[in-house]
N, CA, C and O atoms as a GROMACS GRO file, in nm:
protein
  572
    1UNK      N    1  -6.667  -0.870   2.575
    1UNK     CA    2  -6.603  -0.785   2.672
    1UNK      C    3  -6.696  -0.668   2.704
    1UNK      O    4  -6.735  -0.597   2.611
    2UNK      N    5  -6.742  -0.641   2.854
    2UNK     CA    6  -6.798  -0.546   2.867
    2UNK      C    7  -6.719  -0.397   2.892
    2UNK      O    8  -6.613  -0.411   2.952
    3UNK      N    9  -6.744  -0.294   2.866
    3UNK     CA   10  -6.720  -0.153   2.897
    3UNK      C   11  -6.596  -0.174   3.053
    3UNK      O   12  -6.478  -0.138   3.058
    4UNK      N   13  -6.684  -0.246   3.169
    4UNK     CA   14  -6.617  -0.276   3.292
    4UNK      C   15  -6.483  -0.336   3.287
    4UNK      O   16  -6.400  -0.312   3.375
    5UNK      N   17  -6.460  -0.412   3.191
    5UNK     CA   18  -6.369  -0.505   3.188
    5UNK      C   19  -6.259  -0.508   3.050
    5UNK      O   20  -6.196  -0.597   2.994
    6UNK      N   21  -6.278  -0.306   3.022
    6UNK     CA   22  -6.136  -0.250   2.939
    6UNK      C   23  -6.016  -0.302   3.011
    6UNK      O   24  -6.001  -0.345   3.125
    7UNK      N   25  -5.922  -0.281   2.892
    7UNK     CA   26  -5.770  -0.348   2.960
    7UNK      C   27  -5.709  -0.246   2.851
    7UNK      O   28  -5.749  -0.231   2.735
    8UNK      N   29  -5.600  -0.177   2.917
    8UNK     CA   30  -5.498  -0.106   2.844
    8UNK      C   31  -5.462  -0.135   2.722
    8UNK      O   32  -5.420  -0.247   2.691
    9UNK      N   33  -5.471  -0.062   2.661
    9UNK     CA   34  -5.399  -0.068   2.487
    9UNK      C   35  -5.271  -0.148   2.476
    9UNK      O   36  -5.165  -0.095   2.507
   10UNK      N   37  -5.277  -0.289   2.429
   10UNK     CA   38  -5.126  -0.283   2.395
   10UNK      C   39  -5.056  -0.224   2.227
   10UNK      O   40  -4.939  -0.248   2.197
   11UNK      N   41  -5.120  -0.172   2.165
   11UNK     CA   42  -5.040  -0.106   2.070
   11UNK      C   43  -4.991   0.014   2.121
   11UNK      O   44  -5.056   0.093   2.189
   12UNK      N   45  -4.833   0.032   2.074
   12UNK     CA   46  -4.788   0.113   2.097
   12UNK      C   47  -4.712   0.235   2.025
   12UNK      O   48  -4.666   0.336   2.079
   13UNK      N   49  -4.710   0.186   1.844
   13UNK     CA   50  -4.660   0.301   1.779
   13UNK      C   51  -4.678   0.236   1.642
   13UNK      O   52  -4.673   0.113   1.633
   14UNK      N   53  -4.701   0.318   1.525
   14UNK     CA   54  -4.781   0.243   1.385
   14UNK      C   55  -4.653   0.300   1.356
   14UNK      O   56  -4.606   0.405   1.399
   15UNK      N   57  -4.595   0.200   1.263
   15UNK     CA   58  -4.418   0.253   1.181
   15UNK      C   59  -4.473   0.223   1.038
   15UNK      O   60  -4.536   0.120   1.016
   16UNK      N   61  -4.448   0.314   0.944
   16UNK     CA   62  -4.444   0.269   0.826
   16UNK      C   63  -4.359   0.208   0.754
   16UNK      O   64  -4.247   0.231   0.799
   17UNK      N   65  -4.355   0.112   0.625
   17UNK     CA   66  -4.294   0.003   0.597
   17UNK      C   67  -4.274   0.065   0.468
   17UNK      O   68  -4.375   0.064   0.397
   18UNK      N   69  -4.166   0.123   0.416
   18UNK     CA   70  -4.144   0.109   0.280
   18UNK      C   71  -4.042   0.018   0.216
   18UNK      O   72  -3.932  -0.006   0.263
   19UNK      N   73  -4.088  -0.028   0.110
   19UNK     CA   74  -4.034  -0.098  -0.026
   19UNK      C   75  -3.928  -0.014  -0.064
   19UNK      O   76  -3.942   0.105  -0.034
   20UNK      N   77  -3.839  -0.041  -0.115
   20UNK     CA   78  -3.742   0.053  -0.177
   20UNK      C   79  -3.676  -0.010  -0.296
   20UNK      O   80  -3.662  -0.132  -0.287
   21UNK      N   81  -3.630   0.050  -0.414
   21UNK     CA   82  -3.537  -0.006  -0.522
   21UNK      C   83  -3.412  -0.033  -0.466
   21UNK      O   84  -3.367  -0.147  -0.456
   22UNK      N   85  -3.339   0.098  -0.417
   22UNK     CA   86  -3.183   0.135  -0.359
   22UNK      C   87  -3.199   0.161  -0.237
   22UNK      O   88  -3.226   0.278  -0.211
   23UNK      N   89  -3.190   0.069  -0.129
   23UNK     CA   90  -3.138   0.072   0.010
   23UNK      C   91  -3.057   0.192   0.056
   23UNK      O   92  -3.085   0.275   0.142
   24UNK      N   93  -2.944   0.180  -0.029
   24UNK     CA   94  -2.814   0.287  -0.028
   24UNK      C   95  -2.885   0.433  -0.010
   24UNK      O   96  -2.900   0.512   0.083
   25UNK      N   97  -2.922   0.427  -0.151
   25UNK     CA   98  -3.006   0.547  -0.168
   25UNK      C   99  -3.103   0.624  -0.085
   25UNK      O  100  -3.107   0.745  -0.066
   26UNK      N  101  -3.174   0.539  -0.042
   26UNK     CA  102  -3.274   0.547   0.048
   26UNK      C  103  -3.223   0.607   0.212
   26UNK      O  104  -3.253   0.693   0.296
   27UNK      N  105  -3.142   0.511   0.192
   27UNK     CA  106  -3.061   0.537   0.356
   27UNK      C  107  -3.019   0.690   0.383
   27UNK      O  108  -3.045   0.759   0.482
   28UNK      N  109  -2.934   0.731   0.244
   28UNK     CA  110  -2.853   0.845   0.236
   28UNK      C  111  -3.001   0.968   0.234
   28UNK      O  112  -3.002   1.065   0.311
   29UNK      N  113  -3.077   0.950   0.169
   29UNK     CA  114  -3.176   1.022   0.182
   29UNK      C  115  -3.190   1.097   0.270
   29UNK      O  116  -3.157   1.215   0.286
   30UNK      N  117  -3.288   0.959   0.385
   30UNK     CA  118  -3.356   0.956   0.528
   30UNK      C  119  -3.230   1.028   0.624
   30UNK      O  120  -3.246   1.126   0.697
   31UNK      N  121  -3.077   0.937   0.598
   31UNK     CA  122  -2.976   0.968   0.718
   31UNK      C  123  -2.937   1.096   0.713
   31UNK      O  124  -2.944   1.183   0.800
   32UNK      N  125  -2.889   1.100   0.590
   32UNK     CA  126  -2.764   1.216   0.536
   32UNK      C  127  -2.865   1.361   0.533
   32UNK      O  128  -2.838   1.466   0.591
   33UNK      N  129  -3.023   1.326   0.424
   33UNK     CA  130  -3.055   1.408   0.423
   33UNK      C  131  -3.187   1.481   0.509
   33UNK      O  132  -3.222   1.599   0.515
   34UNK      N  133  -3.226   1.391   0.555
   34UNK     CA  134  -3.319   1.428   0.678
   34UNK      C  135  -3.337   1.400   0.809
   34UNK      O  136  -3.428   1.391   0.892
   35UNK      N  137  -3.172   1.385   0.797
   35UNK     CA  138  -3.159   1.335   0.992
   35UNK      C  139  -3.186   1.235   1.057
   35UNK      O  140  -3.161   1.225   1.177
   36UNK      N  141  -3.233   1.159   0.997
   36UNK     CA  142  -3.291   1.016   1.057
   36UNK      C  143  -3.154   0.950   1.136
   36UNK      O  144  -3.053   1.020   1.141
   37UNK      N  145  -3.154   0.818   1.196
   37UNK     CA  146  -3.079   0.782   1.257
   37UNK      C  147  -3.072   0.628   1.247
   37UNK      O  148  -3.126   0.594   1.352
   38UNK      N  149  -3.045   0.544   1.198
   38UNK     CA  150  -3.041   0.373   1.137
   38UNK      C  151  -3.041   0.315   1.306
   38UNK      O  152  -2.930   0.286   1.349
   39UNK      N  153  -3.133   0.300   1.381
   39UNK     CA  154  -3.114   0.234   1.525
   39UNK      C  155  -3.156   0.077   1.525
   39UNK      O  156  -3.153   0.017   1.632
   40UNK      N  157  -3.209  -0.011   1.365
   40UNK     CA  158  -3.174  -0.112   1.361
   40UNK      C  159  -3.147  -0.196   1.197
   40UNK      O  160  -3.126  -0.122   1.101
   41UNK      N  161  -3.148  -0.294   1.184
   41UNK     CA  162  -3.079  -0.340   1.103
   41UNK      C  163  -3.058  -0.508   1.069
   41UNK      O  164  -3.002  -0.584   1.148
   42UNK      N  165  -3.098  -0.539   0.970
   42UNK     CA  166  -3.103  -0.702   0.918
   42UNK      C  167  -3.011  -0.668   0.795
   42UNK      O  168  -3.048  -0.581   0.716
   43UNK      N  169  -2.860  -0.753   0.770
   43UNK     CA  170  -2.814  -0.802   0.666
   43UNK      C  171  -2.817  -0.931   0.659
   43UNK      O  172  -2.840  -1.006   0.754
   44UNK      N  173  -2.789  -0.970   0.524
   44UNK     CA  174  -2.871  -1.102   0.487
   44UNK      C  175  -2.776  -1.137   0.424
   44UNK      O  176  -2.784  -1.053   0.335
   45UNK      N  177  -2.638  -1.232   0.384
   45UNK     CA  178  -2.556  -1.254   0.259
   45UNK      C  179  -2.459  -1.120   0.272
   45UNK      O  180  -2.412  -1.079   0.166
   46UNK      N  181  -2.441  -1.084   0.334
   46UNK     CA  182  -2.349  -0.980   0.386
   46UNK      C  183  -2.378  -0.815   0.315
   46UNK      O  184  -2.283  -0.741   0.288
   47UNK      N  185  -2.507  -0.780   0.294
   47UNK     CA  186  -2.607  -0.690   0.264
   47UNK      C  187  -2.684  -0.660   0.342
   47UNK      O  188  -2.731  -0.747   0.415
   48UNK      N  189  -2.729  -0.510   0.356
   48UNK     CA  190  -2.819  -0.480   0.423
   48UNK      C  191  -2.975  -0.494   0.342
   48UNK      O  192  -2.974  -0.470   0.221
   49UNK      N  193  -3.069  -0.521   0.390
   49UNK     CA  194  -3.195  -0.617   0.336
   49UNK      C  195  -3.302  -0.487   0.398
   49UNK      O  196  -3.390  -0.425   0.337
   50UNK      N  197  -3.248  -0.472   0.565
   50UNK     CA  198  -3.393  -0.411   0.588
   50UNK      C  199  -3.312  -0.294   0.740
   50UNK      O  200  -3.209  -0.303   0.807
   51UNK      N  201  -3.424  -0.196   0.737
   51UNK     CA  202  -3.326  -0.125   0.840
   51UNK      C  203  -3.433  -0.054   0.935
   51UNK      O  204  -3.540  -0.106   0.905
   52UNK      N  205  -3.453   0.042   1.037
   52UNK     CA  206  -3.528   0.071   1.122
   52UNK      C  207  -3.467   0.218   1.106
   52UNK      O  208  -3.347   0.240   1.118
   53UNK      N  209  -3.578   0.333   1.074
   53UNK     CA  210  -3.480   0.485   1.107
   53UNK      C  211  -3.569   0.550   1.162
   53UNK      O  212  -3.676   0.569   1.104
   54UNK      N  213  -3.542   0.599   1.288
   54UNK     CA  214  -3.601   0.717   1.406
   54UNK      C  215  -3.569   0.851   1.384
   54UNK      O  216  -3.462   0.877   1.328
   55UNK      N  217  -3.616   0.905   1.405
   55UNK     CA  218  -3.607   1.062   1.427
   55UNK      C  219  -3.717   1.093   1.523
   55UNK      O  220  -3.831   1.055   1.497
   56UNK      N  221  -3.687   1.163   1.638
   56UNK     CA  222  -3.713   1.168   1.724
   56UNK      C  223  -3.801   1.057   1.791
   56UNK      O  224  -3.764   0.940   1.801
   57UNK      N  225  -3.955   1.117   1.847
   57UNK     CA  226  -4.023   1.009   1.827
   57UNK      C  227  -4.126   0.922   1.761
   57UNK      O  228  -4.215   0.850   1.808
   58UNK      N  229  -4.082   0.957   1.618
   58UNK     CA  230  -4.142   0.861   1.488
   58UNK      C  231  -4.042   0.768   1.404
   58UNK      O  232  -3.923   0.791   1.422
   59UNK      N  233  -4.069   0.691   1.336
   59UNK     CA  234  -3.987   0.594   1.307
   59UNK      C  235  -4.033   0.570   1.177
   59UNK      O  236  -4.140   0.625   1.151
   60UNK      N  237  -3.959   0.473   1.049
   60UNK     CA  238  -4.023   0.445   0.954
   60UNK      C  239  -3.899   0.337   0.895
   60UNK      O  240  -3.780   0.352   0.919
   61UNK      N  241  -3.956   0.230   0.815
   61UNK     CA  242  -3.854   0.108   0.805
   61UNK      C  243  -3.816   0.114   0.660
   61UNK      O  244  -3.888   0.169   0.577
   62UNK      N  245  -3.718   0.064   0.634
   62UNK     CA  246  -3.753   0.055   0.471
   62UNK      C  247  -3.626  -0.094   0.446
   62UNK      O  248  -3.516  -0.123   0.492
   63UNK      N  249  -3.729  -0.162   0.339
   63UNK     CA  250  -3.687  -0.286   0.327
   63UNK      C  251  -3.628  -0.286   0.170
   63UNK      O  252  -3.705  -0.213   0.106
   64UNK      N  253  -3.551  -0.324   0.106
   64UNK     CA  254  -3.476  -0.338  -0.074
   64UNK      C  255  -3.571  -0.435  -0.096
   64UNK      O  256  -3.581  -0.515  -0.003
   65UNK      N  257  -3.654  -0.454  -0.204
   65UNK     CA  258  -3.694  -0.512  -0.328
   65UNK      C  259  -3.552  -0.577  -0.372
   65UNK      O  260  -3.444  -0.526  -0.401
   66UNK      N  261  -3.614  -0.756  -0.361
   66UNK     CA  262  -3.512  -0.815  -0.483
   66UNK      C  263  -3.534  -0.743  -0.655
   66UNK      O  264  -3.634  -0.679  -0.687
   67UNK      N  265  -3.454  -0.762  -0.718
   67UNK     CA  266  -3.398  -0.691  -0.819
   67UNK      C  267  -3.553  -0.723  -0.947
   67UNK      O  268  -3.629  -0.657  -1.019
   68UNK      N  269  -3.522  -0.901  -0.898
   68UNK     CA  270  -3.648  -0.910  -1.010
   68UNK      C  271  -3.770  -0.916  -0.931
   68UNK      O  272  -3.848  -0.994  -0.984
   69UNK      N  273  -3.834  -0.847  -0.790
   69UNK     CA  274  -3.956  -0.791  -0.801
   69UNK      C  275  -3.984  -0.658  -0.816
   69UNK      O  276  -4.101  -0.619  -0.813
   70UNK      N  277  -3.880  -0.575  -0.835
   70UNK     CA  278  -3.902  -0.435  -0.840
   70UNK      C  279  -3.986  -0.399  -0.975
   70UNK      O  280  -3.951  -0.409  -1.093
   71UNK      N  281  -4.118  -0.350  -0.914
   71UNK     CA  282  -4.236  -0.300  -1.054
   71UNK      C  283  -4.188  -0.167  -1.110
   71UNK      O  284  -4.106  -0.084  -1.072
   72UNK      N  285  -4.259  -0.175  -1.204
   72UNK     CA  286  -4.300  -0.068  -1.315
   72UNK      C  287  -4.325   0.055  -1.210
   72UNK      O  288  -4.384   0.044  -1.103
   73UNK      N  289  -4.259   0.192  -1.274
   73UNK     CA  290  -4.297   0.276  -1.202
   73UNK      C  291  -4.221   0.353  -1.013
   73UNK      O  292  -4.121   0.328  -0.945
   74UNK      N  293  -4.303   0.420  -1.005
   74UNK     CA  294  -4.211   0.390  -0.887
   74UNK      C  295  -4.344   0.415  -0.758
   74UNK      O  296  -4.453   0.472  -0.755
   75UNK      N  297  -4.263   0.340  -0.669
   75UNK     CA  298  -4.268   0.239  -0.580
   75UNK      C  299  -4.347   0.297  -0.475
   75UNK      O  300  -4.447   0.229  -0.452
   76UNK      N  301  -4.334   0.419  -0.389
   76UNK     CA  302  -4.448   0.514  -0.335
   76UNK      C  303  -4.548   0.600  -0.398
   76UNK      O  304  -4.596   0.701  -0.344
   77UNK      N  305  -4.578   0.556  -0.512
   77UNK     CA  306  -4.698   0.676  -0.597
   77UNK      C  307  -4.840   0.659  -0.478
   77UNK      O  308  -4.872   0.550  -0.433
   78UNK      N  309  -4.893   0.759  -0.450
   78UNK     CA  310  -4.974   0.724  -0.349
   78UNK      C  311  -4.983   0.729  -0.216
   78UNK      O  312  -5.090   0.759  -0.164
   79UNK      N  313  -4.878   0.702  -0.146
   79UNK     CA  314  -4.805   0.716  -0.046
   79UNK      C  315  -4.730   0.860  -0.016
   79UNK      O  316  -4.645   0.932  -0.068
   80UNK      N  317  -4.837   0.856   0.135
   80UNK     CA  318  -4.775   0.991   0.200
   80UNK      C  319  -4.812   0.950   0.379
   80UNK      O  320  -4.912   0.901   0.432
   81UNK      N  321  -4.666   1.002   0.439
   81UNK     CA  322  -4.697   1.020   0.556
   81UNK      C  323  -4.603   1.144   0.626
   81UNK      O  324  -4.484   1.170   0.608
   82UNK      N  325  -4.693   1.202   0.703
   82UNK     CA  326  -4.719   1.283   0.758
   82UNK      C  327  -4.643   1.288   0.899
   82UNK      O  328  -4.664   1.192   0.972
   83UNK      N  329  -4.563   1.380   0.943
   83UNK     CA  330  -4.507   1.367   1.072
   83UNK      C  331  -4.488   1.474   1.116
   83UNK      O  332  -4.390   1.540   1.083
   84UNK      N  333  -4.579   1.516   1.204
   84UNK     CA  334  -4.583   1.632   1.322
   84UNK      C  335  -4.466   1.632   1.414
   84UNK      O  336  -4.412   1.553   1.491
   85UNK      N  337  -4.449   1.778   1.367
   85UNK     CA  338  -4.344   1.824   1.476
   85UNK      C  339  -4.345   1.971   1.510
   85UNK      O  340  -4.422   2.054   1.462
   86UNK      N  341  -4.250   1.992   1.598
   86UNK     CA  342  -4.256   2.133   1.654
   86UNK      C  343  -4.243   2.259   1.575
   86UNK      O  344  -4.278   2.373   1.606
   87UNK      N  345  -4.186   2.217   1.469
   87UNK     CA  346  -4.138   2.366   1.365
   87UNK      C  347  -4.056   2.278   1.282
   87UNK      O  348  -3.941   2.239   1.301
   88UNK      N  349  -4.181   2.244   1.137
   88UNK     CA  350  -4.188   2.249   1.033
   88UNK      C  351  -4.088   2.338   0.936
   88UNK      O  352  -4.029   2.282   0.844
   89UNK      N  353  -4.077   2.432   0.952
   89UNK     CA  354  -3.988   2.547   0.931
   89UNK      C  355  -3.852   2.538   0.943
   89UNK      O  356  -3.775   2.564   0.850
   90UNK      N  357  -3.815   2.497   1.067
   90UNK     CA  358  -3.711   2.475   1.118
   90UNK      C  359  -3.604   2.311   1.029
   90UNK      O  360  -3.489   2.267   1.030
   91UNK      N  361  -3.724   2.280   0.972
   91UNK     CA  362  -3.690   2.132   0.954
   91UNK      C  363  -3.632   2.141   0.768
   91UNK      O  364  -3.537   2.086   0.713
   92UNK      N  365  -3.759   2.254   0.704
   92UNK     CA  366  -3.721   2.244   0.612
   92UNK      C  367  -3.568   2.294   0.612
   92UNK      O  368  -3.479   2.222   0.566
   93UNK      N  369  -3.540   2.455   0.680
   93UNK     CA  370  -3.423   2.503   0.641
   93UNK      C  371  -3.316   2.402   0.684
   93UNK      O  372  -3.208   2.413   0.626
   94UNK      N  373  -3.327   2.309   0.775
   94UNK     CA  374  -3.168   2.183   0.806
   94UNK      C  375  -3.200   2.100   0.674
   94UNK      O  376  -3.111   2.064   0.596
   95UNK      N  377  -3.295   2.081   0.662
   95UNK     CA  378  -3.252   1.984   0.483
   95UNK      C  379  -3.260   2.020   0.388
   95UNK      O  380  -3.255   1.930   0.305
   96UNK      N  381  -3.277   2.155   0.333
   96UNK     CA  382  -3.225   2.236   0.237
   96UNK      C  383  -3.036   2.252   0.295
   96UNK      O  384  -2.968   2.205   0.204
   97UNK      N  385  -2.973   2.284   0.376
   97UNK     CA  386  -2.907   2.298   0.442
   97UNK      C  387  -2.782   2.116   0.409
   97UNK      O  388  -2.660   2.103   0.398
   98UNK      N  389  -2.877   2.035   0.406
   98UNK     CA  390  -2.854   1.901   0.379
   98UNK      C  391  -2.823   1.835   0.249
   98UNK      O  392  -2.791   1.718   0.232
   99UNK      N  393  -2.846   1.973   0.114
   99UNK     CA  394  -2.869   1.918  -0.008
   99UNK      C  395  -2.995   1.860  -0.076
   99UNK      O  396  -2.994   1.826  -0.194
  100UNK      N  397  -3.135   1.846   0.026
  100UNK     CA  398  -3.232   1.820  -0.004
  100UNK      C  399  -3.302   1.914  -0.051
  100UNK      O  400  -3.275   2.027  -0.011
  101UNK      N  401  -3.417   1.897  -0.151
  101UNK     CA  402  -3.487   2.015  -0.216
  101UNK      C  403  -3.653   1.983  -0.203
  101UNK      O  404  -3.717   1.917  -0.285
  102UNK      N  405  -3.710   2.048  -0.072
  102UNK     CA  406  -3.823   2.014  -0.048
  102UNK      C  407  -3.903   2.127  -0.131
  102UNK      O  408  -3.841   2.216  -0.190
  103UNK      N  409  -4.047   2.118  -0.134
  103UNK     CA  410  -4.162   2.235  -0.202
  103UNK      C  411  -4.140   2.318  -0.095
  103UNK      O  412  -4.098   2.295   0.018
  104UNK      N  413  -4.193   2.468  -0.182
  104UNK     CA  414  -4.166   2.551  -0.053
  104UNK      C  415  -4.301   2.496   0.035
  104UNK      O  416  -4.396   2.421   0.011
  105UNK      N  417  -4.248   2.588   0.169
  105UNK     CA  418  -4.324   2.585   0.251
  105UNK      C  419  -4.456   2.640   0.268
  105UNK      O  420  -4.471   2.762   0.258
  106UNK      N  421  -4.545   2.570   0.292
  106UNK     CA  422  -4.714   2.641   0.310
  106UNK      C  423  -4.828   2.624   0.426
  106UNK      O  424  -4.787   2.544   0.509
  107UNK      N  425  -4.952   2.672   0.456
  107UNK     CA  426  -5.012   2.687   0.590
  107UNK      C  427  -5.120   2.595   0.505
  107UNK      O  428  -5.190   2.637   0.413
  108UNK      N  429  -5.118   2.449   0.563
  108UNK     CA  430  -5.277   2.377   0.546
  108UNK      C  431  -5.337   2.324   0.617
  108UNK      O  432  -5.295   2.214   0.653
  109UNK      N  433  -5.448   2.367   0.666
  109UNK     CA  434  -5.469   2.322   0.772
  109UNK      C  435  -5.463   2.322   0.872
  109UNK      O  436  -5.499   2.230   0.945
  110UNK      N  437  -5.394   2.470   0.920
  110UNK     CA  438  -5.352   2.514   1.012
  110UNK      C  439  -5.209   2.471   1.068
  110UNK      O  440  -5.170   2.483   1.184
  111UNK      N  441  -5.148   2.425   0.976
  111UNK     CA  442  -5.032   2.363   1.003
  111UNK      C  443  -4.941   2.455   0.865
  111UNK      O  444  -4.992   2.484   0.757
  112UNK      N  445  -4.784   2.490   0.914
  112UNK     CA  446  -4.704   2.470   0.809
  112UNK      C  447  -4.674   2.342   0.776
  112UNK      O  448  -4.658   2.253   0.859
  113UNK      N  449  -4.664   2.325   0.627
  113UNK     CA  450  -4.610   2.224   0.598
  113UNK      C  451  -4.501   2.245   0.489
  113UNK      O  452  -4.482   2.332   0.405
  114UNK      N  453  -4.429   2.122   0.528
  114UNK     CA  454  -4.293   2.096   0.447
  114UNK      C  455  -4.316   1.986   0.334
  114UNK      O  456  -4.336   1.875   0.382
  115UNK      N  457  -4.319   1.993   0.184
  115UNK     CA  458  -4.336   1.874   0.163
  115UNK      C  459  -4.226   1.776   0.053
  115UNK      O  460  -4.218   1.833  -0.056
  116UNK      N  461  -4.178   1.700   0.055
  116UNK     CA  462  -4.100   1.655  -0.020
  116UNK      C  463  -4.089   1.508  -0.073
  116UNK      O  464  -4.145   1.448   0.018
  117UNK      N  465  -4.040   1.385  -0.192
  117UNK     CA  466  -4.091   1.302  -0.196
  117UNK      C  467  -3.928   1.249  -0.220
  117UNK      O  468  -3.846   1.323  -0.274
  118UNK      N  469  -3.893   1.104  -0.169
  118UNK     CA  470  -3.787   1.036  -0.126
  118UNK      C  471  -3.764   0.970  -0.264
  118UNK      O  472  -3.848   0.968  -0.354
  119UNK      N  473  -3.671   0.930  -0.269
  119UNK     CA  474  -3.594   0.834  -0.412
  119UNK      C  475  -3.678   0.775  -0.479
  119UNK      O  476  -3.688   0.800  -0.599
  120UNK      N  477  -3.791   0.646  -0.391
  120UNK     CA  478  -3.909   0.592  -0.469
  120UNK      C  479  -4.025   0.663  -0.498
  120UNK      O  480  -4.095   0.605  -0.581
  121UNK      N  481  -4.081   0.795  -0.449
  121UNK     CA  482  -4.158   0.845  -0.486
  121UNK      C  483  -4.242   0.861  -0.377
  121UNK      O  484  -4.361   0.876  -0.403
  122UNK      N  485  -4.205   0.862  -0.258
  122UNK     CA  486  -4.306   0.850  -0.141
  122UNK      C  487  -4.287   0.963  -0.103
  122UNK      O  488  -4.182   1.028  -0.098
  123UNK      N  489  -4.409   0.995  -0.069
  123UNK     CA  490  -4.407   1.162  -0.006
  123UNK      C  491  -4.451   1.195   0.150
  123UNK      O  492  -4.546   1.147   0.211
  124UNK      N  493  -4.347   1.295   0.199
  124UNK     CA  494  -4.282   1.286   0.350
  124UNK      C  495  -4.390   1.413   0.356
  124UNK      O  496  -4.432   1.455   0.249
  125UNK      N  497  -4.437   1.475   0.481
  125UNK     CA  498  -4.474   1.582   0.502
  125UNK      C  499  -4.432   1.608   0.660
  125UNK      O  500  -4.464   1.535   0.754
  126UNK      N  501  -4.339   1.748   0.669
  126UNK     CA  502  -4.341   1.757   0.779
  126UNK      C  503  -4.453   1.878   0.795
  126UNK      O  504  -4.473   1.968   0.714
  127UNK      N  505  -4.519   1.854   0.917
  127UNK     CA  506  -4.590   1.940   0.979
  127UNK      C  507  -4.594   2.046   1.087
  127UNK      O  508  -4.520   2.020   1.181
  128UNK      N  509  -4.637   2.116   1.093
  128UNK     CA  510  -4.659   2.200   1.281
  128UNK      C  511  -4.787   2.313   1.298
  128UNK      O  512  -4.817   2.395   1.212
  129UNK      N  513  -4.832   2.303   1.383
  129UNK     CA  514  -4.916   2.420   1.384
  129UNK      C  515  -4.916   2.532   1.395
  129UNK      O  516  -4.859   2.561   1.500
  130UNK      N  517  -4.955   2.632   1.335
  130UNK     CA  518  -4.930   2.771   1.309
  130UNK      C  519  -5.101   2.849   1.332
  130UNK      O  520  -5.214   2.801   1.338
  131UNK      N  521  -5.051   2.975   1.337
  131UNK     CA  522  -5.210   3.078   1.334
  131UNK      C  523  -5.164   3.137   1.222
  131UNK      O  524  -5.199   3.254   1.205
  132UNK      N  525  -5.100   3.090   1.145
  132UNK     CA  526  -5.042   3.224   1.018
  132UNK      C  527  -5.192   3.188   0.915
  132UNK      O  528  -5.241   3.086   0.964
  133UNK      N  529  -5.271   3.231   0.804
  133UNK     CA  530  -5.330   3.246   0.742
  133UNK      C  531  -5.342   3.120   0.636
  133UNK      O  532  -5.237   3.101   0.575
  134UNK      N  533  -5.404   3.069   0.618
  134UNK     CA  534  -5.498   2.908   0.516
  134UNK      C  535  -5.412   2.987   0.397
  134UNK      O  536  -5.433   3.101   0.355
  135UNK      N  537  -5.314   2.900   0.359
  135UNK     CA  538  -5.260   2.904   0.182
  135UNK      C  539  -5.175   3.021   0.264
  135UNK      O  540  -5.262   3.065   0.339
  136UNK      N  541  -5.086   3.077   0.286
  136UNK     CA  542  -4.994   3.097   0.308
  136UNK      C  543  -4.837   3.047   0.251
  136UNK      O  544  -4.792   2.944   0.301
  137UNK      N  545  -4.766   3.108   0.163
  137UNK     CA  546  -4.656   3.014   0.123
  137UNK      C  547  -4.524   3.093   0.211
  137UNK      O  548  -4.532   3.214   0.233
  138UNK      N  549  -4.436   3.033   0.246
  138UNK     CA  550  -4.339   3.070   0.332
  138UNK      C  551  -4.277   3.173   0.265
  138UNK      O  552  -4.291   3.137   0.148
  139UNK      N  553  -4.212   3.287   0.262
  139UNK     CA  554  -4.124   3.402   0.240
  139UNK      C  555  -3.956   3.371   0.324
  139UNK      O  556  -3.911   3.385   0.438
  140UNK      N  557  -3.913   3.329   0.210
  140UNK     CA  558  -3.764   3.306   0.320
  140UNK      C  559  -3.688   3.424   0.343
  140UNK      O  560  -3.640   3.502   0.261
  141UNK      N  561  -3.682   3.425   0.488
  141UNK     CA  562  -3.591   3.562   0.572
  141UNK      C  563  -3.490   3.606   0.455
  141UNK      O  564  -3.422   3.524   0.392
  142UNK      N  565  -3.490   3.744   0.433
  142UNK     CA  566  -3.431   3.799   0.391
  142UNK      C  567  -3.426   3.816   0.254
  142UNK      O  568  -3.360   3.906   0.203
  143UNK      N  569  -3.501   3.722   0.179
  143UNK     CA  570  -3.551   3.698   0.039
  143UNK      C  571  -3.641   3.766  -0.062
  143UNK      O  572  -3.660   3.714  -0.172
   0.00000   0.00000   0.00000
């Protein structure tokens, strides 16, 4: 293929795929505790197996481990993704707000970040960009 004869991207959005022990768990997490929204869904034997959850416009799937492949350990060690948004800040205080208990908040990278790790051990980061100062840890209003 020459340079002349590009053709539009057909990829259109990278979703991450997690493994999970507890579905349930998992769900209540993502739904209950970080807003997500279940917009699809495979039950299998009258169980839910595998599910699709959006929040705004990022997405991330998470599928149950049968009982006897679930390994040693847990299941996101290693695993982190990252999801930019408008105010980081804003996000932690609705899921503290939610019963969730993220790290406080800090400036890396020119970004606040939020960071927290889900039932299996996978770690979420919300992001946003800030001019506040490199290593910065958040001061909560009124605190």
């Amino acid at each position: 293929m020459t340079s002349a004869t590009k053709t539009e991207s057909n990829v259109e959005q990278a979703v991450p795929s997690f493994l999970v022990s507890d579905i349930a768990a998992s769900i209540r997490y993502y739904v209950d505790g970080l807003g997500f929204e279940m917009t699809n869904k495979w039950i299998d034997e009258g169980k839910l197996r595998w599910c699709w959850l959006q929040v705004g416009g990022a997405a991330l799937m998470l599928q149950e481990l049968r009982k006897d492949r679930v390994p040693e350990g847990k299941l996101g060690f290693g695993v982190s993704i990252c999801f930019q948004c408008k105010d980081a800040l804003a996000i932690y205080h609705e899921i503290v707000l939610n019963g969730i208990q993220p790290g406080k908040p800090f400036v890396g990278n020119g970004m606040w970040v939020t960071t927290l790790s889900d039932p299996d051990g996978y770690k979420i980061d919300f992001q946003s960009p800030t001019n506040v100062p490199e290593g910065t840890e958040y001061a909560q209003p009124g605190g």
